[in-house]
C-alpha positions as CSV (number, residue, x, y, z in Angstrom):
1,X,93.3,-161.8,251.7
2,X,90.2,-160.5,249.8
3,X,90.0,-157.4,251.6
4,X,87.2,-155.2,249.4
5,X,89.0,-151.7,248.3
6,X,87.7,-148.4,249.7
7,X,86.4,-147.8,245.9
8,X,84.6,-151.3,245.9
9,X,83.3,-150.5,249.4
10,X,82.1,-147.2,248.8
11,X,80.3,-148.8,245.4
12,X,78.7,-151.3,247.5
13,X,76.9,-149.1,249.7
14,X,75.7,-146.7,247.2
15,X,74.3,-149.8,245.4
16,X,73.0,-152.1,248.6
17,X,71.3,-148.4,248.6
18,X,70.2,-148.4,245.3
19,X,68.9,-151.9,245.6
20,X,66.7,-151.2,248.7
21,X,64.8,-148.4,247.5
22,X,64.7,-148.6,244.3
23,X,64.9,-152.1,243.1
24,X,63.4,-154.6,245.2
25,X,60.2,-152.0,245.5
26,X,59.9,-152.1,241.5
27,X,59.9,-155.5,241.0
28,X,56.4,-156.5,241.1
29,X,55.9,-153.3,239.1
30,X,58.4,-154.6,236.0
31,X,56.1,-158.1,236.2
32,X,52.6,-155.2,236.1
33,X,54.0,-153.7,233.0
34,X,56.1,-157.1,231.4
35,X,53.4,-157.6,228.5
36,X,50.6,-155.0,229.4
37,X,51.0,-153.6,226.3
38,X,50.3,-156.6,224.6
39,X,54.0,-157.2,223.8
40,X,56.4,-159.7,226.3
41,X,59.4,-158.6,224.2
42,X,59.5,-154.6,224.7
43,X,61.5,-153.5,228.1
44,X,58.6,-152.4,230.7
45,X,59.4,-148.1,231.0
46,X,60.3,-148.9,234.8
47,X,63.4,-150.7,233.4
48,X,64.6,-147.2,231.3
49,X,63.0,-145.4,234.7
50,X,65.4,-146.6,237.0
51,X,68.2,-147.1,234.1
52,X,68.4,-143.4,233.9
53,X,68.5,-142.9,237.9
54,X,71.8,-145.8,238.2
55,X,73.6,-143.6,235.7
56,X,72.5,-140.1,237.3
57,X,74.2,-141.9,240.6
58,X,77.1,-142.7,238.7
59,X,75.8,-146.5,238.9
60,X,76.9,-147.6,235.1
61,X,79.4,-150.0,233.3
62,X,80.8,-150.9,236.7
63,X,81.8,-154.2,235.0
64,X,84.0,-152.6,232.3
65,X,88.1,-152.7,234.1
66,X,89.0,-149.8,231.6
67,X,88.1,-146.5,233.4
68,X,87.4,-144.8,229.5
69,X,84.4,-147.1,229.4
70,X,83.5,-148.5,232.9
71,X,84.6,-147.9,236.2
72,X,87.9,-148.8,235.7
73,X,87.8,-152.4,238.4
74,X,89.6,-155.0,238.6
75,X,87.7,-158.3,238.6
76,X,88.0,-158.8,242.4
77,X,86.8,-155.2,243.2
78,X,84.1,-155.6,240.6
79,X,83.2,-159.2,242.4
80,X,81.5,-158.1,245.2
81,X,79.3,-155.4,243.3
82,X,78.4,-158.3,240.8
83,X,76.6,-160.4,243.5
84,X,74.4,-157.1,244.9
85,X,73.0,-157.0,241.8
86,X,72.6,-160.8,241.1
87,X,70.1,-160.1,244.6
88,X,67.3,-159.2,241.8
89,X,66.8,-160.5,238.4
90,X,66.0,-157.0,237.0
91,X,68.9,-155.4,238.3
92,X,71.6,-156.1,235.9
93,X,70.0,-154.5,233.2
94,X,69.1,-151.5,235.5
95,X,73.0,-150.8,236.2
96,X,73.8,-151.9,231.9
97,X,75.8,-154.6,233.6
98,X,74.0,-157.5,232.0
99,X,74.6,-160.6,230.1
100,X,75.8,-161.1,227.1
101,X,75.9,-157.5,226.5
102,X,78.5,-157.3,229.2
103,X,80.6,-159.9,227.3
104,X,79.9,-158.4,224.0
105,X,80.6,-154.9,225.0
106,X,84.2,-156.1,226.6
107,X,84.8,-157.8,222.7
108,X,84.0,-154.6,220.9
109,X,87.0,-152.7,223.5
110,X,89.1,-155.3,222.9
111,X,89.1,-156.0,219.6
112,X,86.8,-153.6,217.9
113,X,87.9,-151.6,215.1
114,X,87.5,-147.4,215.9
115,X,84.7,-147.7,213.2
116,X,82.9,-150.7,215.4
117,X,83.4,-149.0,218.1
118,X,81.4,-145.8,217.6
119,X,78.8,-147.7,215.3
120,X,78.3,-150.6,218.2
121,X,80.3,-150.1,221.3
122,X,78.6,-146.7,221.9
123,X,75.2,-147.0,221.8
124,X,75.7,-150.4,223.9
125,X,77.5,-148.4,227.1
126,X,74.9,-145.9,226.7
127,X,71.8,-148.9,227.1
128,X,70.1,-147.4,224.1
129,X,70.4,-150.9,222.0
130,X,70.9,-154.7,223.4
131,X,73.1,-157.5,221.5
132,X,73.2,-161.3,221.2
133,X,75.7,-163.5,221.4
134,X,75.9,-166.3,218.7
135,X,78.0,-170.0,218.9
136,X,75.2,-172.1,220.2
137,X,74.2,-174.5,217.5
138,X,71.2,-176.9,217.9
139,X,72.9,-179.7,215.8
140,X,76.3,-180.4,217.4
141,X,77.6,-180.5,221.1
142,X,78.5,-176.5,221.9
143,X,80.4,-177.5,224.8
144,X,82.9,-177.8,222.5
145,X,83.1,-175.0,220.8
146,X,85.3,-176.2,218.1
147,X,82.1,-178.7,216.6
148,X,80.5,-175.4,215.5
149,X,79.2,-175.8,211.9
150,X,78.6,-172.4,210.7
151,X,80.6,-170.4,207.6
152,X,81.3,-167.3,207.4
153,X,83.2,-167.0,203.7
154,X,85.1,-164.4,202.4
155,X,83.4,-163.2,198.8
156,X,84.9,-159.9,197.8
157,X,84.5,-157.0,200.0
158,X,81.7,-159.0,201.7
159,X,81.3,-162.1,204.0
160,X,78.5,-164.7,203.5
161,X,77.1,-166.2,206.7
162,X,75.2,-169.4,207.0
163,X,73.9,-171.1,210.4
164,X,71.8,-171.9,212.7
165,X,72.2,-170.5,216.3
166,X,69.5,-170.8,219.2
167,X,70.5,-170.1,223.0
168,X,70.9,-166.3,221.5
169,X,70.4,-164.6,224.5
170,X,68.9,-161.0,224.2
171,X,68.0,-161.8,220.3
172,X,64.3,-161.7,221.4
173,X,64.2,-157.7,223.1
174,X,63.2,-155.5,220.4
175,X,66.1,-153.2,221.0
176,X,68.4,-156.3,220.4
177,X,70.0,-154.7,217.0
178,X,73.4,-156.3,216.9
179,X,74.6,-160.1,217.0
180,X,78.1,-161.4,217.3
181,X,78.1,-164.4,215.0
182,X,80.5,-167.2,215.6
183,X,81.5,-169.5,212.7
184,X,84.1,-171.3,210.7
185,X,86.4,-169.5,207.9
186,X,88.5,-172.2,207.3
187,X,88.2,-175.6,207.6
188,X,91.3,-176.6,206.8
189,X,93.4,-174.5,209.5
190,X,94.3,-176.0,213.0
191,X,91.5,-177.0,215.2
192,X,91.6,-173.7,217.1
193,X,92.4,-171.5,214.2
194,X,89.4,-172.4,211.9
195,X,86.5,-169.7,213.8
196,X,85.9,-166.6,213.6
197,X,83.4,-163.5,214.8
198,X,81.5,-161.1,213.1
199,X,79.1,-158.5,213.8
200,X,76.1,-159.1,212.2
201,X,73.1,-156.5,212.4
202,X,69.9,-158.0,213.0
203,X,67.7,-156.5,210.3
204,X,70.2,-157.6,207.6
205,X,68.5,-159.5,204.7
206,X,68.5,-163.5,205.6
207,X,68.8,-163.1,209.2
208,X,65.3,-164.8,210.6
209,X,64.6,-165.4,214.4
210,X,62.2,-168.2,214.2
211,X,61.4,-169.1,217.7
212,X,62.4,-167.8,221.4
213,X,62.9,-170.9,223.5
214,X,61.6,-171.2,227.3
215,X,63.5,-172.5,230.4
216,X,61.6,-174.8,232.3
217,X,58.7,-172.8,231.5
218,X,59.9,-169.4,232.0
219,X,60.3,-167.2,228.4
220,X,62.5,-165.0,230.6
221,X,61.4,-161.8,229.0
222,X,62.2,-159.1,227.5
223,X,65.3,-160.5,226.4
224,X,64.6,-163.9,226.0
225,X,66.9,-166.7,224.1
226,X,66.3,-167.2,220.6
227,X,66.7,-169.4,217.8
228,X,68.1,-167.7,214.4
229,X,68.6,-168.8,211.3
230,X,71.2,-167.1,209.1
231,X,70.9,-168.0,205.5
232,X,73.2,-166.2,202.8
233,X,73.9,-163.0,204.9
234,X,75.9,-160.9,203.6
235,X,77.8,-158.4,205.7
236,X,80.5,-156.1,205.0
237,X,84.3,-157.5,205.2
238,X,85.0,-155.0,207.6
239,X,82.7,-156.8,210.1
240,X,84.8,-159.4,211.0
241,X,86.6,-159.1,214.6
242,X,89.9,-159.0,215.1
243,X,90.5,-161.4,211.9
244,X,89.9,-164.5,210.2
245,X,90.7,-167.6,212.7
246,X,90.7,-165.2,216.0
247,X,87.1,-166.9,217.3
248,X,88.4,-169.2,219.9
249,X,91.1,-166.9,221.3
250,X,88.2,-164.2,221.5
251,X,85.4,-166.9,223.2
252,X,88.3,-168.0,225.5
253,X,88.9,-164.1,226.6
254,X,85.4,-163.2,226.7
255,X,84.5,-166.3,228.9
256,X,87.0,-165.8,231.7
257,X,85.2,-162.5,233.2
258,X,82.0,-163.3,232.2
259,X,81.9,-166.4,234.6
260,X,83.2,-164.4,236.9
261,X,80.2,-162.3,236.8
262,X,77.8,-165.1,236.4
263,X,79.2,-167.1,239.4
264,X,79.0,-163.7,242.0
265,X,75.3,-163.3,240.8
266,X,74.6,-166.5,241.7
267,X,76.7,-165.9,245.5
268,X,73.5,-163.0,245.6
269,X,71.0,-165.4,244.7
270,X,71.8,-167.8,247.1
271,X,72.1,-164.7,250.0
272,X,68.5,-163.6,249.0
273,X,67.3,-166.9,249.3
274,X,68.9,-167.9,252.7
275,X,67.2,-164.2,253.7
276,X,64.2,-165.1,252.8
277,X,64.2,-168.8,254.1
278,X,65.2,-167.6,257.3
279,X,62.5,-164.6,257.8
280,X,59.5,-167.8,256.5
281,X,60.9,-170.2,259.1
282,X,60.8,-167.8,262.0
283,X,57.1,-166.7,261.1
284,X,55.7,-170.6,260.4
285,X,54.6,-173.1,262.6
286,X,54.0,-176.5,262.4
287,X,53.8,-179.5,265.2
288,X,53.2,-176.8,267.4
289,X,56.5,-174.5,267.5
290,X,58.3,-172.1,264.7
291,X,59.8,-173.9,262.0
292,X,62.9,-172.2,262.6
293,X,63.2,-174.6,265.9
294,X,62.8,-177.7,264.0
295,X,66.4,-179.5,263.6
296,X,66.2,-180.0,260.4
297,X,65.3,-176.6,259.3
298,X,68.4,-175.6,261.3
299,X,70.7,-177.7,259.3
300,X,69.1,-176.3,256.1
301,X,70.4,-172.8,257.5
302,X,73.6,-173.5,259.0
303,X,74.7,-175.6,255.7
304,X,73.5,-172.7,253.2
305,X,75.3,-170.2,255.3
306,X,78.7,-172.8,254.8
307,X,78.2,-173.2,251.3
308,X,77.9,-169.4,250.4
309,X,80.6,-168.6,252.2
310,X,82.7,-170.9,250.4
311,X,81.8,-170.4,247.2
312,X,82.1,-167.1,247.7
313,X,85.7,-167.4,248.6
314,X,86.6,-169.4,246.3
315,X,85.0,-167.0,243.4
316,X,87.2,-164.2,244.7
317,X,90.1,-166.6,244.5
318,X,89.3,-166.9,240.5
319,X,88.9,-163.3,240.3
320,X,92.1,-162.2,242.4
321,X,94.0,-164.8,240.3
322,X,92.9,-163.3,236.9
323,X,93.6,-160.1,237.9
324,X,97.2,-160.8,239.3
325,X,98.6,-164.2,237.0
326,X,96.0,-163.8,234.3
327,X,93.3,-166.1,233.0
328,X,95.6,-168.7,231.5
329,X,97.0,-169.2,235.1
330,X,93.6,-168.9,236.9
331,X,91.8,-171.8,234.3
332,X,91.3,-174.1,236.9
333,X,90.0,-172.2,239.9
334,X,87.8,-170.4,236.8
335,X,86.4,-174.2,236.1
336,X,86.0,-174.5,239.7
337,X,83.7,-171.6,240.2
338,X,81.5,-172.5,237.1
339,X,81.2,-175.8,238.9
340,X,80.2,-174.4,242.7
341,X,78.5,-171.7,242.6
342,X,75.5,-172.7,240.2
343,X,75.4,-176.5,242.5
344,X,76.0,-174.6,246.1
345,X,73.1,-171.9,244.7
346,X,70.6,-174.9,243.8
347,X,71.1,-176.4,247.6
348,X,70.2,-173.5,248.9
349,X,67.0,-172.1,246.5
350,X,66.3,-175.7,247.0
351,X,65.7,-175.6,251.0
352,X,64.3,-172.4,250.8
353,X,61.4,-173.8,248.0
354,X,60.6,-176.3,250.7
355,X,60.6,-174.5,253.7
356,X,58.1,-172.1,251.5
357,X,55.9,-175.1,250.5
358,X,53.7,-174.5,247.6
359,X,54.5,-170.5,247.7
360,X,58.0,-171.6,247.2
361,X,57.4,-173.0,243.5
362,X,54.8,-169.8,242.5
363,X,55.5,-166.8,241.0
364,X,55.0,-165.4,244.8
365,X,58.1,-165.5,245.1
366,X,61.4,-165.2,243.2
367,X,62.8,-168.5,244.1
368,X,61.4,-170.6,241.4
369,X,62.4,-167.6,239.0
370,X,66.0,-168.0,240.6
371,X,66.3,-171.9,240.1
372,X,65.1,-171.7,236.8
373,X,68.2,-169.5,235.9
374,X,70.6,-171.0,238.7
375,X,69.8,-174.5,237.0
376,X,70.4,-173.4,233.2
377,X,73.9,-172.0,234.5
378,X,75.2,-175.3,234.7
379,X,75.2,-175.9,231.2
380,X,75.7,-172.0,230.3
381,X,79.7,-171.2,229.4
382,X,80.1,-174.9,229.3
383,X,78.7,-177.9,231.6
384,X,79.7,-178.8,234.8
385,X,81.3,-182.4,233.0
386,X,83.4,-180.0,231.1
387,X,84.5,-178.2,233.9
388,X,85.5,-180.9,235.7
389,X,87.6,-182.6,233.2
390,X,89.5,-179.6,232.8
391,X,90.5,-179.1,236.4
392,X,90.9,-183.1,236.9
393,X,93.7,-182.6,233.8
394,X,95.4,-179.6,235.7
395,X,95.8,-181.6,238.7
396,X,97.1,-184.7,237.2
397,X,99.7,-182.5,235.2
398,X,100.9,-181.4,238.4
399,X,104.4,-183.1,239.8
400,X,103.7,-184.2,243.1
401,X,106.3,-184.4,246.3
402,X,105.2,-187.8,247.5
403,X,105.3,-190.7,244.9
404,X,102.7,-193.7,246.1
405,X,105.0,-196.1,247.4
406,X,106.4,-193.2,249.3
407,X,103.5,-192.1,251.4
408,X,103.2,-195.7,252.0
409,X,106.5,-196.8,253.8
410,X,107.2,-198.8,251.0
């Protein structure tokens, strides 16, 4: 049913290609030069090295369904190309296919004005600036985004802006020159009319990044997530997106494909990691034979391989649905996929860690790196408990065949 295209196919090669030469050899040579200058926040000049090599190959905006901009895939042709470059946390950025500029990048198509376009959307697909992605707030629940606090308020040919946002991803790269700013414009409307965006420029007056904030440990650099405080900004009118009370339709649009992409990097994690697990186990011993004899260590494998394989299917279900019933129709196998991918990814960096031992939770490896990001997923684009209320609703709206005293002979 999810037969890959020939274009997706082709792709795939040319990238698995990519990836072996070029990528996973680099690696410990972005981690050399990560800092060595004496700044963590400034992208290592391997990054822009190999950045310019993906787009001499023709390797760029693969994510981007309108072939103007990107490739010009649908979400289940882009699927597959999503989790080869979810193999290595460095690659995303390599191929300009990372988060949130990915998402931001898709708003500013969408719903960009021809003026934001050429002043923001540009310079994006060309990787020569990063952007953050504001709605986190550190006072309410952002799970739902509708408790968001923030105002941005109309005063004459300008908006003023006043929150505080943290979980900013990218806000902490020095090339990060762009934010798009979620907030309310009005109160008073209907619950899902009261937000709106706005693109806010970093180095406007009143916009202060106070802190960038670790995960478990990790300050995930160059990019890094960062808290922000935005106190009286004032930006031109002609900065909102879309218009006043358009922020929720916009989050809910941008969200779709995004987890998409977030949920098929996570299907490459997890294949790394059962790679690696298996190449440890059949050059360790212990008790006096190869782990990779020892029963338990055999279950670890066999149920990895099971779980991939299943969330992977079901992630192309998600993405064939959107493509061919839209994202409305596809909410609940979306939810889904937020849900299993991230949990069936932990299982498996979790056996591997264990069949490594103490390598497994040092930076000798990438596993640690992997569950660090793999565990923050399941709060990223909403929580699992979120998730799963939504597709427990779907299914109790549905009309079933069978009423219970049916099914039971009664």
């Amino acid at each position: 049913m999810f037969e890959y295209s020939e274009k997706t196919r082709e792709l795939r090669e040319r990238l698995e290609a990519f990836m072996d030469e070029l990528v996973y050899p680099n690696e410990k040579t972005f981690y050399e030069q990560l800092g060595s200058g004496g700044d963590r926040w400034s992208t290592p000049p391997i990054i822009e090295e190999l950045k310019e090599k993906a787009r001499s190959e023709g390797l760029w905006n693969l994510f981007l369904p309108d072939s103007e901009y990107g490739a010009g895939l649908s979400n289940l042709e882009y699927a597959p190309l999503c989790e080869v470059m979810g193999r290595s946390l460095i690659a995303p950025e390599i191929f300009n296919c990372n988060a949130p500029d990915t998402g931001n990048m898709e708003v500013l198509a969408r719903y960009g004005t021809p003026e934001q376009q050429e002043r923001w959307l540009k310079p994006l697909l060309e990787g020569e600036i990063r952007s953050a992605f504001c709605m986190t707030e550190p006072n309410v629940a952002s799970s739902d985004a509708t408790n968001i606090q923030a105002r941005i308020e109309r005063d004459g040919d300008e908006y003023v802006v006043n929150g505080r946002k943290w979980w900013s991803t990218g806000a902490g790269n020095r090339r990060c020159k762009i934010a798009i700013f979620m907030g309310k414009t009005d109160p008073s409307a209907p619950r899902h009319e009261q937000q709106s965006m706005i693109l806010i420029p970093l180095d406007t007056p009143g916009v202060a990044i106070e802190r960038t904030l670790s995960v478990f440990g990790y300050d995930e650099a160059p990019h890094g997530h960062a808290e922000i405080l935005f106190e009286d900004v004032r930006v031109p009118a002609e900065n909102i997106l879309w218009g006043e009370g358009k922020g929720f339709r916009i989050a809910q649009g941008r969200l779709g494909p995004g987890r998409i992409h977030h949920c098929m990097r996570q299907i490459g994690v997890a294949e790394r990691a059962l790679e690696l697990m298996c190449e440890r186990v059949k050059n360790r011993e212990a008790f006096g034979k190869p782990l990779a004899e020892q029963g338990v260590i055999m279950e670890w494998i066999a149920d990895s391989r099971m779980e991939i394989e299943q969330a992977r299917l079901l992630t192309l279900k998600a993405a064939h649905m959107m493509d061919t019933v839209g994202n409305k129709e596809a909410r609940s196998e979306i939810a889904q996929i937020k849900v299993v991918a991230p949990n069936a990814t932990l299982r498996v960096l979790d056996r591997a860690i264990q069949a490594f031992g103490g390598a497994g939770v040092s930076g000798d490896t990438p596993l640690a790196a992997f569950w660090a990001e793999a565990r923050i997923l399941r709060l990223a684009d909403g929580p699992d408990e979120v998730h799963r209320a939504a597709v427990a609703k779907l299914e109790l709206k549905k009309e079933r065949r069978v009423g219970v005293e049916q099914s039971y002979g009664a």
